[in-house]
LOROFI-163063 format. One record per residue: residue in one letter; y, x, z of N, C-alpha, C in turn. Coordinates in nm, 3 decimals, always signed. Last residue first. Layout:
guse / n.y / n.x / n.z / ca.y / ca.x / ca.z / c.y / c.x / c.z
a / Y / X / Z / Y / X / Z / Y / X / Z
...
END
This chain:
guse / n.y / n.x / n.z / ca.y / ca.x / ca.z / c.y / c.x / c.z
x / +4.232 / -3.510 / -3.540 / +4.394 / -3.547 / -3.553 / +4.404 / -3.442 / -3.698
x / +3.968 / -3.501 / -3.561 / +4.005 / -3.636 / -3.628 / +4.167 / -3.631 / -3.601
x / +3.838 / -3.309 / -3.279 / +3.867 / -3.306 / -3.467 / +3.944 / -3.402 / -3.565
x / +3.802 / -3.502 / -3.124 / +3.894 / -3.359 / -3.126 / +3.933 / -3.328 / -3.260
x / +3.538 / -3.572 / -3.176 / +3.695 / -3.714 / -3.168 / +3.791 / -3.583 / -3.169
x / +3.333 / -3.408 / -3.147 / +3.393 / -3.392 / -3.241 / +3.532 / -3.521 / -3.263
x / +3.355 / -3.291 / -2.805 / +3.325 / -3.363 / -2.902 / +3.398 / -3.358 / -3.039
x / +3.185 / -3.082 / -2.535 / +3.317 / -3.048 / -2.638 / +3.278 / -3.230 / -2.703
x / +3.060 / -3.131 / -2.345 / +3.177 / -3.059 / -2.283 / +3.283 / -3.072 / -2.434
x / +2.756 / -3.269 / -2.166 / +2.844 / -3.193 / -2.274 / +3.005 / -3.202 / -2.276
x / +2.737 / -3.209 / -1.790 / +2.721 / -3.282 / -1.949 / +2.800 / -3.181 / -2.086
x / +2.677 / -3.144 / -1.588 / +2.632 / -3.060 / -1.681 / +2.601 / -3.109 / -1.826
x / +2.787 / -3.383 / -1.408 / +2.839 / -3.188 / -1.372 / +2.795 / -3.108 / -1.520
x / +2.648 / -3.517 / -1.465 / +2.751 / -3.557 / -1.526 / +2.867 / -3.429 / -1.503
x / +2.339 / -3.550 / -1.504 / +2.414 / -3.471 / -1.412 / +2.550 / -3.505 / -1.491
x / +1.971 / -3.659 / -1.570 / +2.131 / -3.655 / -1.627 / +2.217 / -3.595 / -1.487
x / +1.702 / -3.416 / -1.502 / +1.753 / -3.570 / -1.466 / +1.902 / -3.543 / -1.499
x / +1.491 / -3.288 / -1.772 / +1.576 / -3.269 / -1.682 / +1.634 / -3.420 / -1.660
x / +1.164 / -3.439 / -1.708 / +1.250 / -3.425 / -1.797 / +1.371 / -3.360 / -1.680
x / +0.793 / -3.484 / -1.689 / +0.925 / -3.422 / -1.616 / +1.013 / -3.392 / -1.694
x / +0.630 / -3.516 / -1.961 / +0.712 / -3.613 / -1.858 / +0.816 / -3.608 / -1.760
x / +0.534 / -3.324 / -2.092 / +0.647 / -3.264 / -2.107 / +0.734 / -3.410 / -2.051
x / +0.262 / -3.321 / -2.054 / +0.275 / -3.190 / -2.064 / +0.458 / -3.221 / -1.997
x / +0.121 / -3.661 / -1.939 / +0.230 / -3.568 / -2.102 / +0.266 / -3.395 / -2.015
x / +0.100 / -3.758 / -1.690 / +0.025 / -3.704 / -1.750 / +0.044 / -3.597 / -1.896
x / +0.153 / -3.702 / -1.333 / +0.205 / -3.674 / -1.546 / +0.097 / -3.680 / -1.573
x / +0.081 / -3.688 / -1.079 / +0.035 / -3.789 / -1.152 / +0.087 / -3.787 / -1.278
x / +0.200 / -3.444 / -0.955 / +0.070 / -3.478 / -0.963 / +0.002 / -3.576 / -1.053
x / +0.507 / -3.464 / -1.010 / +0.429 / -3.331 / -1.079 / +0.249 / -3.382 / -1.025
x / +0.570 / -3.698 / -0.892 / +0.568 / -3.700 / -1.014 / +0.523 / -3.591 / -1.097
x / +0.473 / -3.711 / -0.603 / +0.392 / -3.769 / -0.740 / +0.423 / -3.766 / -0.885
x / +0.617 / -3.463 / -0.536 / +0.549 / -3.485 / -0.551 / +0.457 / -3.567 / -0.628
x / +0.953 / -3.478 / -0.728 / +0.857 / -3.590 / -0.633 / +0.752 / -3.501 / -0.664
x / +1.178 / -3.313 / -0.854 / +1.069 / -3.292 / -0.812 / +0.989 / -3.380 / -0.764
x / +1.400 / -3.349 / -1.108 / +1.335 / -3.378 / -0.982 / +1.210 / -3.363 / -0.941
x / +1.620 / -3.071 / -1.205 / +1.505 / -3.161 / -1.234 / +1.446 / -3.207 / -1.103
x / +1.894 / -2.995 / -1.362 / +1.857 / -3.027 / -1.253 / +1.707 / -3.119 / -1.275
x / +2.035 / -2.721 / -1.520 / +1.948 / -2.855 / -1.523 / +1.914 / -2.869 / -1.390
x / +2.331 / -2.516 / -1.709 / +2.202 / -2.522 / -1.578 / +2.134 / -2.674 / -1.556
x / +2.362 / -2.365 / -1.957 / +2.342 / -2.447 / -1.893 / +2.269 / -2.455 / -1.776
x / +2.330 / -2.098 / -2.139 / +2.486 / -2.165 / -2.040 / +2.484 / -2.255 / -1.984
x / +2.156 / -2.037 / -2.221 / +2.184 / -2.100 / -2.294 / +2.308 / -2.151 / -2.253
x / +1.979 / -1.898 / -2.069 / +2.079 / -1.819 / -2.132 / +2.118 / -1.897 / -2.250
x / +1.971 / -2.069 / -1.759 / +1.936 / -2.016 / -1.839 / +2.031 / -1.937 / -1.959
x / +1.879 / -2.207 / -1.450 / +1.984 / -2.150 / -1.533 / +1.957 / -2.062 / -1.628
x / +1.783 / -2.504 / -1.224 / +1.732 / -2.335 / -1.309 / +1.887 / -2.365 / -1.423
x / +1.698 / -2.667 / -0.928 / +1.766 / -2.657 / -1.041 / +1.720 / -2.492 / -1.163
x / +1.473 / -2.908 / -0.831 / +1.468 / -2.788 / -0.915 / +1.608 / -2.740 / -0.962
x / +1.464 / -3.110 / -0.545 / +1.525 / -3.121 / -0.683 / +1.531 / -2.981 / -0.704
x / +1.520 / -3.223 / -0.304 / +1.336 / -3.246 / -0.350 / +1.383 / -3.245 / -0.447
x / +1.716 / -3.198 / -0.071 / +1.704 / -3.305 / -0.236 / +1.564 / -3.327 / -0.335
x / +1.612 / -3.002 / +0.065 / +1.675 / -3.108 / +0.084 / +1.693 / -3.289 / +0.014
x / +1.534 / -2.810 / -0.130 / +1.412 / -2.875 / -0.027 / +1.500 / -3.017 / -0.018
x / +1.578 / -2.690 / -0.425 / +1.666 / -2.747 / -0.316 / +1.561 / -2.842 / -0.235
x / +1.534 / -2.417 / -0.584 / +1.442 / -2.537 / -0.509 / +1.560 / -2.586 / -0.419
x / +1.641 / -2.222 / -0.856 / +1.617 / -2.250 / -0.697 / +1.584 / -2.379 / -0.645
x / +1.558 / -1.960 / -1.126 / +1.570 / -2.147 / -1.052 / +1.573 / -2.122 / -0.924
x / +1.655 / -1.782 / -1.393 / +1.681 / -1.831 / -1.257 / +1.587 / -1.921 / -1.203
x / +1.679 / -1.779 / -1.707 / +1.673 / -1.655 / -1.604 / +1.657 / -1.673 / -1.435
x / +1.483 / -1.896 / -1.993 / +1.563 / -1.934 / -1.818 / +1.563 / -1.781 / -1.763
x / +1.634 / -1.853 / -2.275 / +1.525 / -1.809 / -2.217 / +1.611 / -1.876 / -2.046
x / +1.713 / -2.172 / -2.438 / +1.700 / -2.035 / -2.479 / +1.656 / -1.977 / -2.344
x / +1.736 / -2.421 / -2.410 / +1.720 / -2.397 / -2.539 / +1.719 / -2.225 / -2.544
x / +1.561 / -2.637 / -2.196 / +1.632 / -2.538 / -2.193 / +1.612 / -2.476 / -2.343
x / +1.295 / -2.772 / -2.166 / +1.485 / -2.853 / -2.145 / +1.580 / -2.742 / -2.158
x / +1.001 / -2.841 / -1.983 / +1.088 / -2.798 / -2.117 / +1.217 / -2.868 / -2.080
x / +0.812 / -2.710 / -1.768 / +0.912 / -2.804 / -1.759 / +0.992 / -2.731 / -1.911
x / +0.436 / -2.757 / -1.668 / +0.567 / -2.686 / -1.801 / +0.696 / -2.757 / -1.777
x / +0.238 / -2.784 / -1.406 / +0.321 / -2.821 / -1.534 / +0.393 / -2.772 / -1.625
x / -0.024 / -2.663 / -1.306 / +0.036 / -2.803 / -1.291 / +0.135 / -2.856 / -1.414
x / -0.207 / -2.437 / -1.252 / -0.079 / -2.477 / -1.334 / -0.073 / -2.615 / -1.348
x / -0.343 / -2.331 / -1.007 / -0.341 / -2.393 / -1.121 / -0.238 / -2.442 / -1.146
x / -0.352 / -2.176 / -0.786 / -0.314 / -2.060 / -0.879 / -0.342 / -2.159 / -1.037
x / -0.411 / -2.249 / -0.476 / -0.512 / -2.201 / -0.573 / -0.469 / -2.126 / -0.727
x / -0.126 / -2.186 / -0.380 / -0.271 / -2.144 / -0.326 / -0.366 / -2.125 / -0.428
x / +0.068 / -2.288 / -0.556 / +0.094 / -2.156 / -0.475 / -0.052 / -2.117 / -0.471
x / +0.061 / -2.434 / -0.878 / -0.020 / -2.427 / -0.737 / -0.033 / -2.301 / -0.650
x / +0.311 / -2.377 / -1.084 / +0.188 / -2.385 / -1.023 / +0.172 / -2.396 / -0.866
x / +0.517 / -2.434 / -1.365 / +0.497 / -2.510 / -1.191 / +0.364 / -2.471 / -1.202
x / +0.740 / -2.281 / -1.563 / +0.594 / -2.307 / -1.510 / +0.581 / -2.344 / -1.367
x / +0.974 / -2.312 / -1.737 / +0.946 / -2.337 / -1.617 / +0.809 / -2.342 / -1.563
x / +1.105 / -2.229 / -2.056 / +0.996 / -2.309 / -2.004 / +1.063 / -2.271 / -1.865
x / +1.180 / -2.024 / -2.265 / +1.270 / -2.135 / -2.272 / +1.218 / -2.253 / -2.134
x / +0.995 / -1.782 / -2.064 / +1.046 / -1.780 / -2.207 / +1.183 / -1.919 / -2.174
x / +0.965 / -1.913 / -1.761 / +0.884 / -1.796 / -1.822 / +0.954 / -1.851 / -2.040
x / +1.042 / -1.899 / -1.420 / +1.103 / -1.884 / -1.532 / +1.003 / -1.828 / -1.684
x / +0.815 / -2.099 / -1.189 / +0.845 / -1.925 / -1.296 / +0.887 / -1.951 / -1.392
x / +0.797 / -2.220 / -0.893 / +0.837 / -2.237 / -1.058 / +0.890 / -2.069 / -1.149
x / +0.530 / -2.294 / -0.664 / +0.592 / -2.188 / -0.735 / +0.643 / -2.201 / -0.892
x / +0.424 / -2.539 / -0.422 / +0.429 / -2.531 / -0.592 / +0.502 / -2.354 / -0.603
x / +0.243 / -2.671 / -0.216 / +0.361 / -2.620 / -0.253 / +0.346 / -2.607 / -0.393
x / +0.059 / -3.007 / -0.160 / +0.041 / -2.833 / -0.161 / +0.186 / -2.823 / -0.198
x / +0.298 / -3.052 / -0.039 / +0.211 / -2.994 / +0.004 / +0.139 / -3.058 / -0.081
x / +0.687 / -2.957 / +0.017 / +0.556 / -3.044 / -0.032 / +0.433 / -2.970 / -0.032
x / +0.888 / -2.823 / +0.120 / +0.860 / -2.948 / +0.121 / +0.770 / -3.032 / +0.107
x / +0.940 / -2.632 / -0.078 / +0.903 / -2.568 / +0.089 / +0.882 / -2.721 / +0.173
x / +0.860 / -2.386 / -0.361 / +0.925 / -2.574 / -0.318 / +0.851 / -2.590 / -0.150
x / +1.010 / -2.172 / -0.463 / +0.945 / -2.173 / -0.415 / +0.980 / -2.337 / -0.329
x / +1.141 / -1.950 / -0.779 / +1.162 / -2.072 / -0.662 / +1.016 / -2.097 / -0.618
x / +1.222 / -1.665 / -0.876 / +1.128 / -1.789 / -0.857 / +1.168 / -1.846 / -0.767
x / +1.444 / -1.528 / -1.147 / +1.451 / -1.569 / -1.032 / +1.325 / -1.643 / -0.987
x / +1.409 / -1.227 / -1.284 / +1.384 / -1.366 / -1.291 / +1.409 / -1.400 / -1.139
x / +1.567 / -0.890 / -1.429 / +1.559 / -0.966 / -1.318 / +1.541 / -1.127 / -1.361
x / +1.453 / -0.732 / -1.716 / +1.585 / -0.828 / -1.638 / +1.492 / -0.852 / -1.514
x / +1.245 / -0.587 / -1.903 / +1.283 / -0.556 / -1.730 / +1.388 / -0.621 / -1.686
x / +1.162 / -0.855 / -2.054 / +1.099 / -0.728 / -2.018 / +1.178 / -0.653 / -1.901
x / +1.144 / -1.137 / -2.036 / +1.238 / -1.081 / -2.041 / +1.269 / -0.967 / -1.998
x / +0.903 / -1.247 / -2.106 / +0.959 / -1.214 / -2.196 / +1.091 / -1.127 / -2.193
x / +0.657 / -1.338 / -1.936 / +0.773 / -1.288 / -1.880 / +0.806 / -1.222 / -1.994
x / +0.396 / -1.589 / -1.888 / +0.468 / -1.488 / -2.059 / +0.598 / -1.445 / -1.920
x / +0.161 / -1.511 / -1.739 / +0.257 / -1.574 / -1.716 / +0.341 / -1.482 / -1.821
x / -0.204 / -1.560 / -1.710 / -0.105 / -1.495 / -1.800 / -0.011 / -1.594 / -1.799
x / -0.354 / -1.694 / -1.363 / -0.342 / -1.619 / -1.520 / -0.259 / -1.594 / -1.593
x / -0.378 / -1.705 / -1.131 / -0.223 / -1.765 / -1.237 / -0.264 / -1.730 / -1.339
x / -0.576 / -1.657 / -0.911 / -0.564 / -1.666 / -1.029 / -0.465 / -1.738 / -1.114
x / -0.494 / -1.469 / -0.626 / -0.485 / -1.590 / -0.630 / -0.524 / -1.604 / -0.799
x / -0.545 / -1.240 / -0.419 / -0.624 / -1.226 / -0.562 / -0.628 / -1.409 / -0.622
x / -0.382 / -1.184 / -0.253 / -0.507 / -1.232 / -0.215 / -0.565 / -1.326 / -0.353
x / -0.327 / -0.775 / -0.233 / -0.383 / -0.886 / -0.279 / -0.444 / -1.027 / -0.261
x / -0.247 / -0.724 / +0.082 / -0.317 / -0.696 / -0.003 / -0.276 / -0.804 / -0.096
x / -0.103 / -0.657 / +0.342 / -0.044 / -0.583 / +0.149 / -0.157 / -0.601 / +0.113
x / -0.175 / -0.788 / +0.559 / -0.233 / -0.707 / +0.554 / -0.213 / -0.621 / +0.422
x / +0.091 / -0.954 / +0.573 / +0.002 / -0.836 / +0.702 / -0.083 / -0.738 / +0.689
x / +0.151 / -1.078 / +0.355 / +0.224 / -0.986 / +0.413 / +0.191 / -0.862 / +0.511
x / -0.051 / -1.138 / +0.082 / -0.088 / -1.172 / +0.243 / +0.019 / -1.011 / +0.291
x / +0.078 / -1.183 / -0.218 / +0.017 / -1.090 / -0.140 / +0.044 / -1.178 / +0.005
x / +0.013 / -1.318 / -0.588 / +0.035 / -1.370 / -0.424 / -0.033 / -1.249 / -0.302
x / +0.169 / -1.251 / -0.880 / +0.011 / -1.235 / -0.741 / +0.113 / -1.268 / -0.610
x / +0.130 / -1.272 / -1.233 / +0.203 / -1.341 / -1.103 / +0.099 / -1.301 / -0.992
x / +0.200 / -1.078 / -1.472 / +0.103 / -1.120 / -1.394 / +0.187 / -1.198 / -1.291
x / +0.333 / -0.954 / -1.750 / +0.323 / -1.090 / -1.719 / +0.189 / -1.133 / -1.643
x / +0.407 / -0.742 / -1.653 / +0.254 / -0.727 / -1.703 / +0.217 / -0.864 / -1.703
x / +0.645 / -0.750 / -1.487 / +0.698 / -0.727 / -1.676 / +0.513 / -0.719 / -1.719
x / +0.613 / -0.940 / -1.222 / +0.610 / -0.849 / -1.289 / +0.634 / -0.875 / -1.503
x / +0.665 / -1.112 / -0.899 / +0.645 / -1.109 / -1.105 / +0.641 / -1.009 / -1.161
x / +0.510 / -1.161 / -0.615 / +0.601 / -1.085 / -0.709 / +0.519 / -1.129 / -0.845
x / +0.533 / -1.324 / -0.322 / +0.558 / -1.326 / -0.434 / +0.557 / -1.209 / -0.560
x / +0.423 / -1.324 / +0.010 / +0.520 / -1.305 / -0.074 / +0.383 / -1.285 / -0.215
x / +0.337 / -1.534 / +0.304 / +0.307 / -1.438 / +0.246 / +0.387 / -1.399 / +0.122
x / +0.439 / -1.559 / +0.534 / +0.330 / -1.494 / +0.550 / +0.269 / -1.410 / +0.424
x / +0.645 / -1.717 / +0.511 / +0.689 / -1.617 / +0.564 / +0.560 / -1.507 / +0.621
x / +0.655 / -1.986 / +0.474 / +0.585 / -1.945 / +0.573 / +0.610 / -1.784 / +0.633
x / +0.796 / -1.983 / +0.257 / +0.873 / -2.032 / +0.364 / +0.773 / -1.969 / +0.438
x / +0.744 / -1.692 / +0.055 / +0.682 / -1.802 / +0.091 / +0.733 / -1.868 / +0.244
x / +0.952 / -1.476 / -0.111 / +0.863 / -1.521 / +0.026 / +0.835 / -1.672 / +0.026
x / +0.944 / -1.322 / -0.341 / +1.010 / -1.406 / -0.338 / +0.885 / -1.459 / -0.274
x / +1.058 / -1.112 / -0.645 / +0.991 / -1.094 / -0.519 / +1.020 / -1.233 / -0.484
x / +1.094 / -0.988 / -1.016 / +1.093 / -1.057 / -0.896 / +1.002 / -1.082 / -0.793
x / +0.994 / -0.749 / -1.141 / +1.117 / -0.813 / -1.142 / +1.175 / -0.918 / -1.082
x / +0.816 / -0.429 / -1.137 / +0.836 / -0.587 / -1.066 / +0.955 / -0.654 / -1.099
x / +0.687 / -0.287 / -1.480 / +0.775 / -0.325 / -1.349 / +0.820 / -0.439 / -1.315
x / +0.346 / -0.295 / -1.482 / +0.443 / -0.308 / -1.510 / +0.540 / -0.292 / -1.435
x / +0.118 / -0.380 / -1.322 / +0.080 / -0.212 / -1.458 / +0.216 / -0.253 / -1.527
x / +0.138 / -0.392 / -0.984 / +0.145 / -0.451 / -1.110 / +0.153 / -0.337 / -1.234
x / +0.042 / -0.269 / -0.784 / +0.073 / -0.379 / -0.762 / +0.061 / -0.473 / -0.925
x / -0.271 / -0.034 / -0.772 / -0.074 / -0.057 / -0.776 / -0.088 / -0.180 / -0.799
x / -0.582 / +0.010 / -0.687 / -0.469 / -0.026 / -0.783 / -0.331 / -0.022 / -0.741
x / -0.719 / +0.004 / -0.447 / -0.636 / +0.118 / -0.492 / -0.586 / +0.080 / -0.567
x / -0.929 / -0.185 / -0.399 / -0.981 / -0.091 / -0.502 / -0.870 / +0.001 / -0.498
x / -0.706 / -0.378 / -0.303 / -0.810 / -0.286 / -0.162 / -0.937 / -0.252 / -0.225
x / -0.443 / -0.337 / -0.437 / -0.518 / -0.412 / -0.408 / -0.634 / -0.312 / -0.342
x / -0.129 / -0.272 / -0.263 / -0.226 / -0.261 / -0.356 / -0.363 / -0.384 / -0.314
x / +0.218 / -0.241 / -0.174 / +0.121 / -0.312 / -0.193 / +0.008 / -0.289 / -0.289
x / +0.325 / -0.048 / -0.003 / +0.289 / +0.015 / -0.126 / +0.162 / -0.110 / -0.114
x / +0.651 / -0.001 / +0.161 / +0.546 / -0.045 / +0.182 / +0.437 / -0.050 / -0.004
x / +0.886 / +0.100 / +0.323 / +0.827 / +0.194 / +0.236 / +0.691 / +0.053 / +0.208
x / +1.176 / +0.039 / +0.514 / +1.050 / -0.010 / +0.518 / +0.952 / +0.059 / +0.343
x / +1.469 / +0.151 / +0.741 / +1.356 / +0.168 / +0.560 / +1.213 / +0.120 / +0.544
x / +1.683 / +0.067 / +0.892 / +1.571 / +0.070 / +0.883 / +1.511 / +0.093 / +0.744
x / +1.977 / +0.208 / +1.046 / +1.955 / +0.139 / +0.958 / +1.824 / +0.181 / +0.906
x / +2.142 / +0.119 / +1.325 / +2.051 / +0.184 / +1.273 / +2.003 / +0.114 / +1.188
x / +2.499 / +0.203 / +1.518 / +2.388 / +0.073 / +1.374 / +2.287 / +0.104 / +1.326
x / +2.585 / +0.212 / +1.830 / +2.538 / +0.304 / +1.698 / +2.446 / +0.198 / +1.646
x / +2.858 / +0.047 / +1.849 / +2.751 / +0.115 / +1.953 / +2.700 / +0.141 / +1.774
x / +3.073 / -0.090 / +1.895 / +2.970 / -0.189 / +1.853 / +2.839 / -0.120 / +1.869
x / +3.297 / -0.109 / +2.138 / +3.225 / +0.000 / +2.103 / +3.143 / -0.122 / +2.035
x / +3.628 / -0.256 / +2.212 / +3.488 / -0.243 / +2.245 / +3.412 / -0.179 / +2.129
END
């Protein structure tokens, strides 16, 4: 049987803001939809974060203010937490994790635990748990509760949670023959 002719689609689309600007005065390095699927993501190397309304490419001019992206044109990964409400958005940004407020665009938290720059994270809805990977060779698992990113108060109360998958690996008892 015939699978019949495959057509393959190009979508061109030139998000701006509705002055004409370009998307970002840098290059994008990560994209990354909103479960809703209304609206998307991008990071950029102009360490900006913007939230665009899919339908209409615009801007919807959310305020994140200055997101360090240090890792001038690599690829970051964002996660996007699809469980809780409000949602959150985590941005890899230097050794850190920034949790903000999808909608309004306030920063909620810092997640420290990583000794050298994060390149990744993904949201596990299921588990209501962060993981991220960084260039330190480790990957962390952090939990998410809602109350526990609303009610911190310390900058740095969210800790990674122990994993016995991502424990340490060498010891010095090795040494002693």
């Amino acid at each position: 049987p015939s699978l019949g002719k495959q057509h393959l689609r190009t979508f061109k689309y030139s998000f701006e803001y509705s002055s004409g600007c370009v998307a970002h005065n840098g290059s994008i390095n990560s994209l990354c939809f909103l479960p809703d699927g209304l609206h998307l993501l991008s990071f950029g190397t102009d360490h900006r974060l913007r939230l665009w309304n899919v339908y209409s490419f615009k801007n919807t001019l959310v305020n994140y203010g200055k997101v360090k992206n240090p890792g001038g044109k690599k690829h970051c990964q964002l996660a996007v937490s699809s469980c809780q409400n409000p949602g959150y958005v985590f941005v890899p940004s230097t050794s850190s994790i920034q949790v903000f407020d999808i909608h309004c665009g306030t920063k909620v938290k810092q997640l420290k635990g990583h000794f050298s720059f994060v390149n990744c994270c993904v949201f596990n809805s299921n588990e209501r748990e962060l993981l991220s990977g960084s260039a330190d060779c480790n990957i962390l698992v952090w939990d998410s509760k809602p109350s526990t990113l609303d009610t911190a108060a310390e900058e740095n109360d969210l800790q990674p949670r122990s994993n016995p998958f991502f424990g340490d690996t060498w010891s010095d008892d090795d040494m002693d023959d």
